[in-house]
N, C-alpha and C positions, 0 to 999 in steps of 0.2 A: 442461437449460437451456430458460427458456420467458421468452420478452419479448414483450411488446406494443408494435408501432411508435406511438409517440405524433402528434400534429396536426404537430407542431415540427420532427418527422423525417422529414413528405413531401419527397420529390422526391431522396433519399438515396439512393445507391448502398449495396446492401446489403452490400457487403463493406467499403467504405469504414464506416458506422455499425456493424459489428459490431467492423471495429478501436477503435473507443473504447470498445467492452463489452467486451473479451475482450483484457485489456491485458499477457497473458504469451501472446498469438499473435501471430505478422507475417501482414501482410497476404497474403503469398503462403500461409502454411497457413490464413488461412481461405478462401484460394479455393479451395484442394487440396477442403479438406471440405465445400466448397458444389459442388462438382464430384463430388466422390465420394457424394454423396445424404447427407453426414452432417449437413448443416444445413437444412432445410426450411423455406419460406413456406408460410402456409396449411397445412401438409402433403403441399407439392409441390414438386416438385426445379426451382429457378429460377437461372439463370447470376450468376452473382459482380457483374456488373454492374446484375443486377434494380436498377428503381426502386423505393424503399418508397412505400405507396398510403397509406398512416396504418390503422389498425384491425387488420394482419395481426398473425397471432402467430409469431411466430418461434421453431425450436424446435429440438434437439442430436438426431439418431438414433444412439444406440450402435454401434457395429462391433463384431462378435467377431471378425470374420477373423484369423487366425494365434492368436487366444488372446490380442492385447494391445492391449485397449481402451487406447485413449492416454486417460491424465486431465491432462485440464485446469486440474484445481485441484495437484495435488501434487508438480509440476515443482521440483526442488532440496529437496524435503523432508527424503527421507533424511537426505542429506548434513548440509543446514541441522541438523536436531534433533541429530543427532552434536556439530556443532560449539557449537550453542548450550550445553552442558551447562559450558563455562567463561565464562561471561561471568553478567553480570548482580550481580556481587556488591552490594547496595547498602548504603546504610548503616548499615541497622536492620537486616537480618538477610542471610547470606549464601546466596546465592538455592539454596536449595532443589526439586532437580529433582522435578517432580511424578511417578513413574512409575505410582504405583496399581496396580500389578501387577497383569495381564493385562486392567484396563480403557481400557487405549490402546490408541485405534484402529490398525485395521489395515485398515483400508477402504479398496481398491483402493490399496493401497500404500503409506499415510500412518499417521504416528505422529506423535499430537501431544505435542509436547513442549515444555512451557509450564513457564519459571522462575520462581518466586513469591518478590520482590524484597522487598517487606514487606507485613506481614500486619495487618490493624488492624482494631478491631471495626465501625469505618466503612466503609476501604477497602481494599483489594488494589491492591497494584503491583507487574507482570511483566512480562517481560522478553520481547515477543511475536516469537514467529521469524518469520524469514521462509517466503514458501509459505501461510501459510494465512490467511485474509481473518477480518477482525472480526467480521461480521454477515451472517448468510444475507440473501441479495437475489435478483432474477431466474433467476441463473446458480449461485448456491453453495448451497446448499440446507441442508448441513451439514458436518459439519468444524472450524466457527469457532470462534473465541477466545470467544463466547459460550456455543455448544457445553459448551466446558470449564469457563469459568466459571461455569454452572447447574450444570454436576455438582458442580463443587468447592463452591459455596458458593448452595443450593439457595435463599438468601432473596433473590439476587439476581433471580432470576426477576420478583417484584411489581415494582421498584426501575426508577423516573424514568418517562419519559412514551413510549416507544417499545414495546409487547411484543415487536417484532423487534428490539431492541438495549436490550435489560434493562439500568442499571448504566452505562450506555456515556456521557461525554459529550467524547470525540474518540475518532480512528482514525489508523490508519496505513496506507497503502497495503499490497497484499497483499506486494509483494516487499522490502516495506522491513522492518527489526525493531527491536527495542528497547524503550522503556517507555513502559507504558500506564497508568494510574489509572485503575478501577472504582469506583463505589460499592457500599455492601454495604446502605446506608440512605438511605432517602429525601433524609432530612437535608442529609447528606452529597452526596448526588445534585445537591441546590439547592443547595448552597457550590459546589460547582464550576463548576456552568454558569454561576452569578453571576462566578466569576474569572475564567471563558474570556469572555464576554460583555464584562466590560471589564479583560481584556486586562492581568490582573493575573500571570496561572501564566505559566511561564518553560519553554519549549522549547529545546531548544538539540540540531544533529544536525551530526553528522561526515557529509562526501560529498565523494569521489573524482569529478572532473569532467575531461572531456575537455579539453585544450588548457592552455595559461599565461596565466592570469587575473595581471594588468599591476597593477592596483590593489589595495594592499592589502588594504583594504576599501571596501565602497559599501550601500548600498540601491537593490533593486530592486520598485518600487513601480508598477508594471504593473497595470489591473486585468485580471481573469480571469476567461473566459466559458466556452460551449463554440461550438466552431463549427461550423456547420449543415452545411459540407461533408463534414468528415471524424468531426463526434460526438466530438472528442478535445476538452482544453480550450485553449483558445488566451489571448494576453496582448497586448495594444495592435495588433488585428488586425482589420478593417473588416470582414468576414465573422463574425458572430458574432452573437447575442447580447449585450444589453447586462450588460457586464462588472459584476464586485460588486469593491469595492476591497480592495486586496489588499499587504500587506507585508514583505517577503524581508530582512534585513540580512545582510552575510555576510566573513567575516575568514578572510582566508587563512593556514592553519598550516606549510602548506611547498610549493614549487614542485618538480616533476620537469620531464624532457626536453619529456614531452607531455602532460603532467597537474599537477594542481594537488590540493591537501586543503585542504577550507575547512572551518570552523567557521559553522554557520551558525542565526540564529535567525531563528522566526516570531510574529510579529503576531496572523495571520488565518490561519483551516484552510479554506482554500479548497481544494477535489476537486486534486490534484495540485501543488498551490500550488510546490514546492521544483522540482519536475522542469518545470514548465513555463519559470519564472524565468529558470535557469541556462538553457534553451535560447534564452530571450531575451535572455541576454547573449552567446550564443555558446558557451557553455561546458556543452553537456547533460553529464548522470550517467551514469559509466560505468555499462553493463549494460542503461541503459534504451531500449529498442527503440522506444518508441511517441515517444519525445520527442526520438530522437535529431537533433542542426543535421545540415545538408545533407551536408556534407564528411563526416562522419563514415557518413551512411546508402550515400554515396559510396563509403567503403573498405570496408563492409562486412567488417569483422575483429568475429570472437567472443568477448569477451573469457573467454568459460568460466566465466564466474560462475553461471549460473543466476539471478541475482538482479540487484538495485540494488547500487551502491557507496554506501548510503546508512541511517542506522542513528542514532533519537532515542537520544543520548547521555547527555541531562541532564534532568530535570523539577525543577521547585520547583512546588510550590503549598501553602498554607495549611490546617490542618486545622481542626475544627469548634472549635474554643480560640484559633483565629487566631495560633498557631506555625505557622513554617515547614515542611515535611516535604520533603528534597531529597535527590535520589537519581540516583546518576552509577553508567554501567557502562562495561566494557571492550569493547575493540573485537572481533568476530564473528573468529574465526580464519582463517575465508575469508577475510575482506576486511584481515586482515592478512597473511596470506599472497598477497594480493596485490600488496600494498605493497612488501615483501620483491624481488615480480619485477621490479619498474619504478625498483628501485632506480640 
């Protein structure tokens, strides 16, 4: 892990702004590893409450102590890949588990395990697990759904305007999973970002939310910044950053005791767009730690997920012919076997 405090991030508490980097830690373990010398300013061990000066470089020092480096990146991995191996059927071909025999990683304890949803000589649509991040950034270096996608389909590499996210034009948060569309062609590359752009392709995600959401359905149209105190992203919040507009609609599929299943579509892919929303309605995503409402950070219960209660269920978008291409999968066993408990 190596960041650079930007202009925007003076006067930050540095364990506060690594909470908005480091979005599968709680704020008390990254104090633990800024106390235990595992996080350095400059290269020097500074209290959890350091102010950032703008310029420093922020950096991970490994631990071997007992032999068990904790990684950062492959929290619920295991399990997740297990579980993903039934989901994903879509409609053009039944997603085919990638194994490539013995060229899955095993790097510090992850195995990527990527469902190939449909296969087209444009595009690739899979079914992205949770645990592992889309595109190498600051903090992930490798590992990613790009990672695999260069191996599996080596022409992606030239493809759209990023070298760090070849192919790519949306993401999904690292603990959420479901389906992706890559380009494999430039082409291709350009139809898509013209339909994201206006707001033609069709998202549609299942999430398990805290509490009993009253109205059937609503839109939540919040715009969405980040804010300078915590580095997280915040929604109709004085503190911040001027907000970029933003689109949430969301329909409720059934009520439990103390949770609700919405069906929920996006607009706009704004940095945490779905998890920020729901806490602005009162209603965060089971599982998620950085976005959780008050009461909820309040009871502090673990739901044992390892992950989101949250998972793109559905995509449409249009191919280079201007036919449809749409493609729905099943629900993550985890997070159905969840369901099952709060029954």
């Amino acid at each position: 892990m190596k960041i650079i405090v930007e202009k925007e991030n003076i006067g930050e508490r540095l364990d506060q702004f690594l909470q908005g980097k480091l979005d599968n830690l709680s704020r008390a373990q990254i104090q633990k590893k800024i106390k235990a010398g595992e996080i350095l300013v400059g290269g020097k061990t500074v209290a959890p409450h350091y102010f950032l000066k703008g310029g420093e470089q922020i950096e991970g020092k490994r631990q071997k102590a007992k032999g068990k480096e904790e990684n950062e990146e492959g929290k619920g991995q295991r399990v997740e890949g297990k579980e993903e191996n039934e989901e994903g059927k879509g409609q053009r071909v039944e997603g085919k588990e990638e194994n490539e025999k013995g060229k899955m990683k095993k790097e510090k304890g992850k195995r990527l395990r990527v469902k190939i949803v449909a296969e087209d000589k444009d595009f690739v649509v899979v079914n992205k697990p949770a645990g592992i991040v889309v595109h190498p950034d600051n903090i992930h270096k490798k590992d990613t759904l790009v990672d695999w996608l260069i191996k599996k389909y080596p022409e992606i590499k030239n493809i759209g305007e990023d070298a760090g996210r070849p192919g790519i034009v949306h993401r999904l948060d690292k603990e959420v999973s479901g389906l992706m569309v890559a380009s494999r062609t430039q082409k291709m590359f350009d139809c898509l970002k013209e339909q994201f752009k206006n707001r033609k392709i069709v998202k549609e995600y299942s999430a398990l939310v805290h509490g009993v959401v009253q109205k059937n359905e609503g839109t939540v149209g919040a715009p969405i910044g980040r804010s300078r105190a915590k580095g997280t992203m915040t929604a109709g919040v004085a503190n911040k950053e001027a907000g970029r507009e933003a689109r949430t609609d969301y329909e409720v599929v059934k009520r439990f005791r103390n949770f609700t299943l919405l069906k929920i579509r996006i607009f706009t892919g704004r940095t945490h767009q779905i998890r920020v929303h729901m806490k602005t309605i009162g209603h965060s995503v089971v599982g998620d730690k950085v976005y959780a409402t008050r009461d909820i950070k309040k009871k502090g219960k673990d739901e044992g997920l390892n992950r989101l209660w949250l998972f793109a269920e559905r995509l449409w978008f249009r191919d280079l012919t201007g036919a449809w291409q749409k493609f729905e999968i099943k629900t993550p066993r985890a997070l159905k076997d969840f369901l099952e408990k709060i029954k």
